[in-house]
C-alpha positions as a Markdown table, in Angstrom:
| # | Residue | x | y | z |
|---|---|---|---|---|
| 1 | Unk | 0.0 | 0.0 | 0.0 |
| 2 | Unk | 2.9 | 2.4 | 0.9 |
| 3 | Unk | 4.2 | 1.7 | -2.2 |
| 4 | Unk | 1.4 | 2.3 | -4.2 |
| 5 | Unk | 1.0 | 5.8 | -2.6 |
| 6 | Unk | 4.6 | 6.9 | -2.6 |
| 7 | Unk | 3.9 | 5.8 | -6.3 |
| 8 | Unk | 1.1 | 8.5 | -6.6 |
| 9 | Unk | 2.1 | 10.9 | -4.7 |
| 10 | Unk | 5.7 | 11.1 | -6.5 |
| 11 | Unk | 3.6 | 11.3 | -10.0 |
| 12 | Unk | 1.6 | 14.2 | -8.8 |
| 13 | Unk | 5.0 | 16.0 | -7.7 |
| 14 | Unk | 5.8 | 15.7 | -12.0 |
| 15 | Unk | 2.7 | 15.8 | -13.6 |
| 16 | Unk | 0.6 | 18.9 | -11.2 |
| 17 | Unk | 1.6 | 22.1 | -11.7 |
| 18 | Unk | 1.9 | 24.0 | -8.3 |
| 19 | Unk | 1.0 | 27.2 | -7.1 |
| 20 | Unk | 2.3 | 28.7 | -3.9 |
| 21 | Unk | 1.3 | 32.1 | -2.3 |
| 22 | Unk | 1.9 | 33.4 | 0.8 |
| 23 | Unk | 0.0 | 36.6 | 2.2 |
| 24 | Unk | -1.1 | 38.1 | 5.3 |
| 25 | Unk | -4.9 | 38.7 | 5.6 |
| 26 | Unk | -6.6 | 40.6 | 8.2 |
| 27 | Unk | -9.4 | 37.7 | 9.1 |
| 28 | Unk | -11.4 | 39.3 | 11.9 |
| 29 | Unk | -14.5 | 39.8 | 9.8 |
| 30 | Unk | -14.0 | 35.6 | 9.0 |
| 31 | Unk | -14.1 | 35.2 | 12.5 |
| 32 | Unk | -17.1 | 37.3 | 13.1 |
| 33 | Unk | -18.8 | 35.7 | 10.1 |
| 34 | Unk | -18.0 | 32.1 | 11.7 |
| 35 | Unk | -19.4 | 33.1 | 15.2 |
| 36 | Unk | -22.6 | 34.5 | 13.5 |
| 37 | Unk | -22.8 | 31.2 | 11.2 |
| 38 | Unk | -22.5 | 29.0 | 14.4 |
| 39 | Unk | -25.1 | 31.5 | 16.4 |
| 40 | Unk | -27.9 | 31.2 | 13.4 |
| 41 | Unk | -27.6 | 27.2 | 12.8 |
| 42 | Unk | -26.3 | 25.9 | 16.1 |
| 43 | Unk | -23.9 | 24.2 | 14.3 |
| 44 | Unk | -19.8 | 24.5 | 14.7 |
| 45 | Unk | -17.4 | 25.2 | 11.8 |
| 46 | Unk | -14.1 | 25.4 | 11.8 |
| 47 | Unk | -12.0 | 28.3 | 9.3 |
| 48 | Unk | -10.6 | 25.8 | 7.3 |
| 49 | Unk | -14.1 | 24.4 | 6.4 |
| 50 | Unk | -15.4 | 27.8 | 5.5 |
| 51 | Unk | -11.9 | 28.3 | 3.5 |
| 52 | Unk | -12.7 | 24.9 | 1.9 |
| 53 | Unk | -16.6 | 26.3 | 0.9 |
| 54 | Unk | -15.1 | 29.6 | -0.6 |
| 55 | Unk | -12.0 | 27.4 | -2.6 |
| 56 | Unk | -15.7 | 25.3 | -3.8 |
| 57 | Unk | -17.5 | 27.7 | -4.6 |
| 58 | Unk | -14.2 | 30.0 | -6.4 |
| 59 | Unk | -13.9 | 26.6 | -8.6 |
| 60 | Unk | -17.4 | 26.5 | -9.4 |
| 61 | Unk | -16.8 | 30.0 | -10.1 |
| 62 | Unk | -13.8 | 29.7 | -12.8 |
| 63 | Unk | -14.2 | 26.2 | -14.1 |
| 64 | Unk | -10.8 | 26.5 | -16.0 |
| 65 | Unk | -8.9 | 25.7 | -12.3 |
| 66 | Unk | -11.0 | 22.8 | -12.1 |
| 67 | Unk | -9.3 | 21.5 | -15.0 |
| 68 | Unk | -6.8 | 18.8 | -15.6 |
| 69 | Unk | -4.1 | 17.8 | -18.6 |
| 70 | Unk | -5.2 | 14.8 | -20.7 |
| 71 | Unk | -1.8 | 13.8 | -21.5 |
| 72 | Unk | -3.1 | 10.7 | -24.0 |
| 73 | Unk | -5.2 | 13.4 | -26.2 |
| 74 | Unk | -3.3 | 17.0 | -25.5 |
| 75 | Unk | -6.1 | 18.7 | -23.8 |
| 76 | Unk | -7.1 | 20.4 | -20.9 |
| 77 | Unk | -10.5 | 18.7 | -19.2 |
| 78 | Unk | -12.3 | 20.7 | -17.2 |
| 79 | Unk | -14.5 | 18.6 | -14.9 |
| 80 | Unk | -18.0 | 18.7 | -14.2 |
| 81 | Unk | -17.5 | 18.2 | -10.4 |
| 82 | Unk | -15.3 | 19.4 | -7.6 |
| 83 | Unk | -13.4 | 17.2 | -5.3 |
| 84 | Unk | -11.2 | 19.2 | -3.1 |
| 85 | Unk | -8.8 | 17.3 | -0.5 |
| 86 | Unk | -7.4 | 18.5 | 2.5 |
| 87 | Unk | -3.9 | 16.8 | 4.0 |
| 88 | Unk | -2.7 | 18.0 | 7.6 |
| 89 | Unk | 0.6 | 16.9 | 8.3 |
């Protein structure tokens, strides 16, 4: 199984394109917006789930970075869904 994953993981290292930015954001009004979310529905949320939604929704938004290299035929697929993973190390 390790093998199999250090297999995948080491193709996506080659084959994804990466994209790295770091900036500093005032998030109070995030915060505030969480608090009110969790007031109204009685539910709890974390920021990274409500970061997660917005990175959704901003696909949604501009299907062309929900899109992937069809190396076989030489195109770009943009998908009709949106899977978005999280890994914490």
């Amino acid at each position: 199984m390790r093998k199999i994953i250090a297999g995948r993981l080491s193709h996506s290292r080659t084959t994804i394109p990466e994209a790295t930015i770091w900036l500093e954001v005032d998030a109070t009004e995030l915060a505030a917006a969480k608090d009110r979310l969790q007031k109204s529905t009685g539910e709890r949320f974390s920021l990274t789930a409500l970061i997660a939604r917005f990175a959704v929704v901003g696909l949604g938004r501009y299907p062309i970075l929900n899109s992937s290299v069809d190396d076989a035929a030489g195109d770009i697929v943009q998908h009709a869904s949106i899977g978005l993973g999280l890994a914490a190390q």
